[in-house]
C-alpha positions as CSV (number, residue, x, y, z in Angstrom):
1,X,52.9,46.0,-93.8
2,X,56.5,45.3,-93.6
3,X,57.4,48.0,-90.5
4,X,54.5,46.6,-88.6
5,X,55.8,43.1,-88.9
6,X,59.7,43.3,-88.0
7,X,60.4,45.6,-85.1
8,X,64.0,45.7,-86.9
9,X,62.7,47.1,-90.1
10,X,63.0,51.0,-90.9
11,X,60.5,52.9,-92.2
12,X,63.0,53.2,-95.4
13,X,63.8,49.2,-95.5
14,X,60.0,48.8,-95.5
15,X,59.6,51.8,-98.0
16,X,62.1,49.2,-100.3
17,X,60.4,46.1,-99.4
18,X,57.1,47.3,-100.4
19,X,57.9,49.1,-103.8
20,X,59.9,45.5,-105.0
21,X,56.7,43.4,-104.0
22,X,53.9,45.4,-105.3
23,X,55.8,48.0,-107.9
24,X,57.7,45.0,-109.4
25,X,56.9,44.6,-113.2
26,X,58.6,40.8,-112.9
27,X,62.1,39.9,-112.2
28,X,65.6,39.3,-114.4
29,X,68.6,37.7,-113.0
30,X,71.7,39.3,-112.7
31,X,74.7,37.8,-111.2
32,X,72.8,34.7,-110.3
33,X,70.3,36.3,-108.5
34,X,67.0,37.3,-109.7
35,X,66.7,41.4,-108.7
36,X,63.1,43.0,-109.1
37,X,62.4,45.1,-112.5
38,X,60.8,48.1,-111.3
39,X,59.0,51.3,-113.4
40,X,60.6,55.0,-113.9
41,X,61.5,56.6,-110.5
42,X,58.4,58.9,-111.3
43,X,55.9,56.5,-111.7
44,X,56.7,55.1,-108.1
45,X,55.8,56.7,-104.7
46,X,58.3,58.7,-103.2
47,X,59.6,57.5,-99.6
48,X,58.0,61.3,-98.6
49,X,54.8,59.7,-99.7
50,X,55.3,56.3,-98.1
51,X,55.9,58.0,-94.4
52,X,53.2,60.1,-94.8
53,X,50.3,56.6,-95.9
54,X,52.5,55.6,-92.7
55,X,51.4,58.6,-90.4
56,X,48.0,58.8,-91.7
57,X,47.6,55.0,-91.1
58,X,49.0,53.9,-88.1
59,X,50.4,56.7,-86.2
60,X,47.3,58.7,-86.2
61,X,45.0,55.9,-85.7
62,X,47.1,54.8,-82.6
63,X,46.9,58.4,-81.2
64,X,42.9,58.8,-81.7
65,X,42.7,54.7,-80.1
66,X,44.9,56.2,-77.1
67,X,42.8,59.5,-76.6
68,X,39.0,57.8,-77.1
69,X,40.4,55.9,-74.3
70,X,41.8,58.7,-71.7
71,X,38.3,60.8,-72.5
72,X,36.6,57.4,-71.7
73,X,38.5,57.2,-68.1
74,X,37.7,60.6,-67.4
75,X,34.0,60.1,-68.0
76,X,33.9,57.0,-66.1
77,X,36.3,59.1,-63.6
78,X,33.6,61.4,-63.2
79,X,31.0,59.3,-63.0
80,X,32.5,57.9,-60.0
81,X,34.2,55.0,-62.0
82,X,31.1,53.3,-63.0
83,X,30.8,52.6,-67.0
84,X,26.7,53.3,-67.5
85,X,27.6,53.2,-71.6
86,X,27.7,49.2,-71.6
């Protein structure tokens, strides 16, 4: 969500961003600024976990989107560059 939206964001800022807006159990202030209150370490998804929901989500499905369309060339390649599928 967040690493799709700023090209500037790493995977680990995003990894951050995420956990403090849906992990967050409410806030507290602390030096005039109100920080995120956040569950036990183990009860949160490891940045190993995050990447990997990453991969699986957008990395892969941009690689299958980018080879259904190379084995569609090649068909209509073949075919002598005419789509008959529609």
């Amino acid at each position: 969500m967040f690493y799709k939206r700023s090209p500037n964001c790493t995977l680990k800022q995003a990894y951050l961003k995420t956990i403090k807006k849906f992990f967050s159990l409410g806030y507290e202030l602390q030096d005039g600024d109100y920080v995120p209150i956040l569950p036990p370490s183990a009860e949160l998804p490891t940045l190993r976990q995050f990447y990997s929901l990453y991969h699986k989500e957008f990395v892969d499905k941009q690689s299958n989107q980018f080879k259904r369309k190379q084995i569609k060339y090649l068909i209509d390649f073949e075919n002598g560059g005419i789509n008959k599928g529609g």
